[in-house]
Every structure is written in structure tokens, then in C-alpha cells.
C-alpha positions as CSV (number, residue, x, y, z in Angstrom):
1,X,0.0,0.0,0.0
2,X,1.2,3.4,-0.7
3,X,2.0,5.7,2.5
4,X,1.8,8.9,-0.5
5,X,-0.7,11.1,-0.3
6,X,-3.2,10.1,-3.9
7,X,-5.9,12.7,-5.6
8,X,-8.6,10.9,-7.4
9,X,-9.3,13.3,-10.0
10,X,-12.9,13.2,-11.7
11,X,-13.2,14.8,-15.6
12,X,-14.9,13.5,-19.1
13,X,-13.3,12.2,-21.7
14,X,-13.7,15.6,-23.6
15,X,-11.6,17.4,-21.2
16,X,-9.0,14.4,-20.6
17,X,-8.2,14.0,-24.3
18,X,-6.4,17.6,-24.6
19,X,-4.5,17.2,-21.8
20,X,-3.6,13.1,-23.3
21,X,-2.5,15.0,-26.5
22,X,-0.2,17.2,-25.5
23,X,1.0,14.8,-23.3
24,X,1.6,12.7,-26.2
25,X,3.3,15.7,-28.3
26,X,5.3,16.7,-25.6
27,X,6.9,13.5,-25.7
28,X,7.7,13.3,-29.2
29,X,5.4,10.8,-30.2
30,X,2.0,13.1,-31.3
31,X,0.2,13.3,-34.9
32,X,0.8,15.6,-37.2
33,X,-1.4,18.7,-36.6
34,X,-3.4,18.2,-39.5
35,X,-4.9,15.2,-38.1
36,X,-4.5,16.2,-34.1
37,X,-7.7,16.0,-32.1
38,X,-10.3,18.1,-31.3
39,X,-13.7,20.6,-32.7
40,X,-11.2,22.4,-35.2
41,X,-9.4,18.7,-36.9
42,X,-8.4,19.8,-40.4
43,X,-8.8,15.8,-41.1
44,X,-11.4,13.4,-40.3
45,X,-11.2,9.3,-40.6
46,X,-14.8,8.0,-42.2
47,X,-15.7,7.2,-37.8
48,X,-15.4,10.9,-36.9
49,X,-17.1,11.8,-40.1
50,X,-20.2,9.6,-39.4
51,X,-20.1,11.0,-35.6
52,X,-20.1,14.4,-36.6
53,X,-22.2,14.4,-39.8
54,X,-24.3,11.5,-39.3
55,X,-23.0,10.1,-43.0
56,X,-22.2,6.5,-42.2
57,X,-19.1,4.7,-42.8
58,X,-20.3,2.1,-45.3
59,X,-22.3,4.9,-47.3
60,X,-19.1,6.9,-47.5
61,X,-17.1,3.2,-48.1
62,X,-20.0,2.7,-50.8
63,X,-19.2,6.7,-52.3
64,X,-15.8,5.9,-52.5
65,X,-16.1,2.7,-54.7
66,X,-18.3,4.6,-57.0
67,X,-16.4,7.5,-57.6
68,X,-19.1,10.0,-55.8
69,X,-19.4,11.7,-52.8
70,X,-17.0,14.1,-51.6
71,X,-13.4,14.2,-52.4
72,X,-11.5,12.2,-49.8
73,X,-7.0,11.4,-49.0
74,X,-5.6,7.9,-48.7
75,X,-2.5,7.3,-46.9
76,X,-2.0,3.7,-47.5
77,X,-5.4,1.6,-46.3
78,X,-6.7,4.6,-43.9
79,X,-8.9,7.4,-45.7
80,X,-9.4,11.2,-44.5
81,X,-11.9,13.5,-45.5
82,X,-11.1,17.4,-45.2
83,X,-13.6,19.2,-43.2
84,X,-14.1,21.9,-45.5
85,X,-14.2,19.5,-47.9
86,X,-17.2,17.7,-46.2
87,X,-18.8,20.8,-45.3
88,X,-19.0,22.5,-49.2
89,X,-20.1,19.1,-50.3
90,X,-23.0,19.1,-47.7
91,X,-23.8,23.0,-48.9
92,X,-23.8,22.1,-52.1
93,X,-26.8,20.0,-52.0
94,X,-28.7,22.8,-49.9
95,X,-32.0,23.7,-51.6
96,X,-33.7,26.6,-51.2
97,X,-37.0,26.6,-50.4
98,X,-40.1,29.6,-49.7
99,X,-42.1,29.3,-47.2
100,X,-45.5,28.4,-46.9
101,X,-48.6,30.0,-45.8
């Protein structure tokens, strides 16, 4: 048993992942910042694109095999969407509409 004093320290995973990634790039070892964590990531995997746009993985999978959809980077077997990418794509289907009475 330790004779140390110990803090027990209570937080969400939303305010522990900040502190685990610079952590991570203060030792050397973080991601680029193009593809570092957080509301602002320049690059999204298909999983964060489905969490924060609700388009699922296998319907962007499916886009992807037919040449449609938005425009997406490969680095080997992982794929990345751009946010601004995903976010003109999404305006661009935007129909305006008047409203009625």
C-alpha cells in the first residue's frame, strides 16, 4: 500500500483527451497537426465523419467505390476527409425553399 498522499481526480473524456494529446506531443510521439484532435481537426477518418455528420461509414465506403461523394486522401489503407471539404459538399446539395402559408 502506498504511504503517499493520492488525488482521485474526476473529468470526461472531452476534457481528458487535450491534456492526453499534449502529453503525447510533448513526448515526441503526437500526430501531425493536421490530423490532431479536437472541434477544429483539419482531417477526419470515415468514424469521426459519421459521428459528426451523421453520414455512415459504409455509405461513405459505398461513395468511394463509386467515384461519388466528396473528395477524400488515402495514406495507405486509412482514408481522411477534409472538413471543409465535407462541409461544401454538404452546402452544395442545400435547396432553397419559400415558405409556406
Amino acid at each position: 500500500m502506498f504511504t503517499e498522499k493520492q488525488t482521485i481526480i474526476v473529468t470526461t473524456p472531452e476534457e481528458l483527451m487535450p491534456l492526453i494529446t499534449e502529453a503525447v506531443r510533448a513526448a515526441g510521439c503526437g500526430y501531425p497537426s493536421n490530423i490532431s484532435d479536437g472541434p477544429h481537426k483539419k482531417l477526419l477518418a470515415p468514424k469521426d465523419v459519421e459521428r459528426e455528420f451523421g453520414i455512415h461509414q459504409k455509405t461513405l465506403a459505398y461513395w468511394r467505390q463509386e467515384s461519388i461523394g466528396p473528395a477524400y486522401t488515402s495514406f495507405g489503407r486509412r482514408v481522411f476527409y477534409e472538413r471543409a471539404v465535407l462541409e461544401e459538399y454538404i452546402a452544395s446539395g442545400r435547396i432553397q425553399t419559400s415558405e409556406s402559408k
